[in-house]
MARSE-166764 format. One record per residue (C-alpha): residue in three letters; z, x, y. Coordinates in steps of 0.2 Angstrom, whole numbers. Layout:
N
{ala, {Z, X, Y}}
...
//
This chain:
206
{unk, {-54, 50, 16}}
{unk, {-65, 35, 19}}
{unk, {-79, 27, 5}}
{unk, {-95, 33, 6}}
{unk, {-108, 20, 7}}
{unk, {-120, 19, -6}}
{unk, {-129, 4, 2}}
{unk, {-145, 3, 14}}
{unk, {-137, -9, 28}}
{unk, {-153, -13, 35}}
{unk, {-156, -24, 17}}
{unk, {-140, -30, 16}}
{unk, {-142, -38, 32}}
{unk, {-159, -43, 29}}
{unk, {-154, -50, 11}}
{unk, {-139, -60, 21}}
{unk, {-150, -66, 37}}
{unk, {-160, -78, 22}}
{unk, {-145, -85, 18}}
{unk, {-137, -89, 35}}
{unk, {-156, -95, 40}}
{unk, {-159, -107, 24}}
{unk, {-144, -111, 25}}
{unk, {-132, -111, 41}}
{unk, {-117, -101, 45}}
{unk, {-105, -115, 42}}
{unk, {-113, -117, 26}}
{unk, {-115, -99, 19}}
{unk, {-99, -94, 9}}
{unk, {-94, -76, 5}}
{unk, {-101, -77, -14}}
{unk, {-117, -83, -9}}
{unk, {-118, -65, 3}}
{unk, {-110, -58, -12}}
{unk, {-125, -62, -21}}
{unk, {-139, -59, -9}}
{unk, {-134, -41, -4}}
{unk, {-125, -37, -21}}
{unk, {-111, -32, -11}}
{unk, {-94, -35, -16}}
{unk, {-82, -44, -4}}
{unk, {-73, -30, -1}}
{unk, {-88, -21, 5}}
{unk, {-96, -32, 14}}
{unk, {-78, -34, 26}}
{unk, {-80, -13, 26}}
{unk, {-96, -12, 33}}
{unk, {-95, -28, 44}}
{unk, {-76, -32, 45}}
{unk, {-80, -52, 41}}
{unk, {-94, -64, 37}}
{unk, {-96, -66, 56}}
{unk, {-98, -46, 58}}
{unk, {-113, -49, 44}}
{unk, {-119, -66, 55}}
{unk, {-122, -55, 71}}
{unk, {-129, -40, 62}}
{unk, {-140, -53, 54}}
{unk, {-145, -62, 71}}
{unk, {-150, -45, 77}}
{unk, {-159, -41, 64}}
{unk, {-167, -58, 66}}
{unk, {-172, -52, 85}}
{unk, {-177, -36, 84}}
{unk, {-189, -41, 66}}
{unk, {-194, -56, 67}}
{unk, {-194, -67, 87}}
{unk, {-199, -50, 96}}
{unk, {-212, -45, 85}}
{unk, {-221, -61, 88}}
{unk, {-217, -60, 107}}
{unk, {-222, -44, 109}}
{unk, {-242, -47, 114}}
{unk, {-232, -57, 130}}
{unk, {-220, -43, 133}}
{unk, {-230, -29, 137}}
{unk, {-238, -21, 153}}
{unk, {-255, -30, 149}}
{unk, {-253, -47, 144}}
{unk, {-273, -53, 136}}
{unk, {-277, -68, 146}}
{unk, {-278, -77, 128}}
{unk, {-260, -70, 124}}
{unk, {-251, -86, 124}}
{unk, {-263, -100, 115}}
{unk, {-263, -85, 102}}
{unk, {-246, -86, 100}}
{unk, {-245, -105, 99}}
{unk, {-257, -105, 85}}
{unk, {-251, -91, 75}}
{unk, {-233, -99, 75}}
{unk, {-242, -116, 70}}
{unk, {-249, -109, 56}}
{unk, {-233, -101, 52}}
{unk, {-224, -117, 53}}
{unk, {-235, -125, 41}}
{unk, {-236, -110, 27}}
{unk, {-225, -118, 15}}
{unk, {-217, -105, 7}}
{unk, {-209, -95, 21}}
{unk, {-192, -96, 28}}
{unk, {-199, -102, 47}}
{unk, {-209, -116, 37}}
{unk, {-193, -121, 27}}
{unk, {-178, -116, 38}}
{unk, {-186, -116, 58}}
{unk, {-177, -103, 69}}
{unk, {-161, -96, 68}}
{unk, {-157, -97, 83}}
{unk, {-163, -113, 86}}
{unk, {-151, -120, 70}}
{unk, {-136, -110, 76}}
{unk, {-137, -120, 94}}
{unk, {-137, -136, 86}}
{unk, {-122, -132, 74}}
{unk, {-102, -130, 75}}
{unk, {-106, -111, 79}}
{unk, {-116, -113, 92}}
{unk, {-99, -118, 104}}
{unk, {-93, -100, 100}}
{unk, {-95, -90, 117}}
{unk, {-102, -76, 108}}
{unk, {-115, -86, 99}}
{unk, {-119, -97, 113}}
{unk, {-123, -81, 121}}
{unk, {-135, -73, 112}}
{unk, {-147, -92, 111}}
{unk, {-143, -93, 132}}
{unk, {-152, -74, 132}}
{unk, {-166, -77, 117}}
{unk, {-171, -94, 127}}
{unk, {-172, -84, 142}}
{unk, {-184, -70, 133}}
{unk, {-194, -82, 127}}
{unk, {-197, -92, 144}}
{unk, {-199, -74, 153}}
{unk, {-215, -72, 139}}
{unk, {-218, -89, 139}}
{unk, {-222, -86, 160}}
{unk, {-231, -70, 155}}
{unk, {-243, -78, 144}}
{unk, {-246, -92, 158}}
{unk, {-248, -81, 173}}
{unk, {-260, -71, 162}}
{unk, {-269, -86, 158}}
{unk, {-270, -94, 176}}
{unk, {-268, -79, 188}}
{unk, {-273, -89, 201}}
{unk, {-260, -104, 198}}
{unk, {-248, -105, 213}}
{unk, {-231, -96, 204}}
{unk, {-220, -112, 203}}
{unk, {-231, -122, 191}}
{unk, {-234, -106, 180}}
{unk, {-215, -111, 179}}
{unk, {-217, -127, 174}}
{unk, {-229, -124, 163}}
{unk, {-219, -110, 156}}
{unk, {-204, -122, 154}}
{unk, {-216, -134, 145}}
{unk, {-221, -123, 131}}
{unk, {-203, -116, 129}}
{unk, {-198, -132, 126}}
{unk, {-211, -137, 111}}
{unk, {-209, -123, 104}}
{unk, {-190, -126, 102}}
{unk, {-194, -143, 99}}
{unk, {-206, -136, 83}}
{unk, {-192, -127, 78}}
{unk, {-181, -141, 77}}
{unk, {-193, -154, 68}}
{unk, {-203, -139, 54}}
{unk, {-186, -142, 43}}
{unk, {-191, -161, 44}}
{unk, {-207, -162, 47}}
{unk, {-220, -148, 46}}
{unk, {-235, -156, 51}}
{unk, {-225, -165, 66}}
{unk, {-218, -148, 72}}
{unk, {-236, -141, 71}}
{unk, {-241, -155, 82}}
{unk, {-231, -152, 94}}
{unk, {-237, -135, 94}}
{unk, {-254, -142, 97}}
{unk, {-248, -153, 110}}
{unk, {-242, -135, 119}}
{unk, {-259, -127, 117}}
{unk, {-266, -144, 124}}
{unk, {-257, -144, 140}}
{unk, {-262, -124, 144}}
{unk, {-280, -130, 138}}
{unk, {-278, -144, 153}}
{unk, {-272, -132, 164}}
{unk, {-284, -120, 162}}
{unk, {-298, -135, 165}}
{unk, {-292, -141, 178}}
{unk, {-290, -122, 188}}
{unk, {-310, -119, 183}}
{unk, {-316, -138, 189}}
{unk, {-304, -136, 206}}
{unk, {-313, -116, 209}}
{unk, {-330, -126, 206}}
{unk, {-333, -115, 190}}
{unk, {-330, -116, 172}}
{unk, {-311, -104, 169}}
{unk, {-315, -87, 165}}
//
């Protein structure tokens, strides 16, 4: 007869997404899971068969609460024309609150790319698939924006603001006031755009 479980998975893998975000995968032993989740290592091999069964639950978890909710104004059926600069400022803000895992720790996903981890097919997977989700919102936001903008330089800007916004990701753990600049930098470049649409239609942008 198999254990029952008398653990809420959900927190367990909530409790361990902190560790592996603060502090990498590489880096995360089992005793530091052990003593986030208050698991014991036997349980935690039950529930997820390894500390890479608990990694993916965690990076799923890190999808479906944190990156989508965010995204979520760009994803719908009626994306608001002021979606996007929204977006880019309420992640600059978050960036620069002091005491939250994004401010201290960046994204994820973003970390995981750029670590040994990141070269595991799996892994390397699920970034190629969250960069396309955010560049599909990204282009949302833009075409919203600037309707009117011929559909190859909603691309281009699309690809610009993905790219800061990865780039914020990277520098927050370094340099929080950098990374929100460059977030600025992003809402600069749509601001441009959106100027330039209004003074080439011989009228201020709606």
């Amino acid at each position: 007869m198999g254990r029952n479980q008398t653990f809420d998975t959900a927190d367990a893998v909530r409790a361990a997404r902190a560790v592996f975000w603060a502090q990498g995968y590489e880096a995360t032993a089992l005793p530091d899971l052990e003593r986030a989740t208050g698991l014991s290592r036997s349980s935690i091999y039950h529930a997820f068969a390894s500390k890479r069964g608990l990694f993916d639950a965690a990076v799923d978890s890190y999808l479906d609460e944190v990156i989508r909710p965010r995204l979520r104004p760009l994803t719908g059926d009626d994306v608001a024309p002021g979606a996007l600069d929204d977006y880019l400022t309420g992640l600059r803000d978050a960036l620069l609150r002091g005491d939250t895992l994004p401010a201290t720790s960046g994204c994820l996903l973003v970390n995981s790319a750029n670590a040994p981890i990141g070269h595991d097919e799996g892994v390397a997977a699920v970034v190629e698939a969250y960069a396309a989700e955010l560049r599909q919102a990204m282009t949302a936001g833009v075409r919203a924006r600037l309707p009117h903008l011929p559909a190859e330089a909603q691309r281009t800007l699309s690809d610009v603001c993905v790219g800061l916004v990865i780039s914020a990701f990277a520098l927050v753990r370094v340099n929080r006031e950098e990374a929100a600049r460059t977030l600025d930098t992003a809402r600069a470049v749509l601001a441009s755009a959106v100027a330039h649409a209004g003074a080439g239609d011989g009228g201020s942008p709606a």
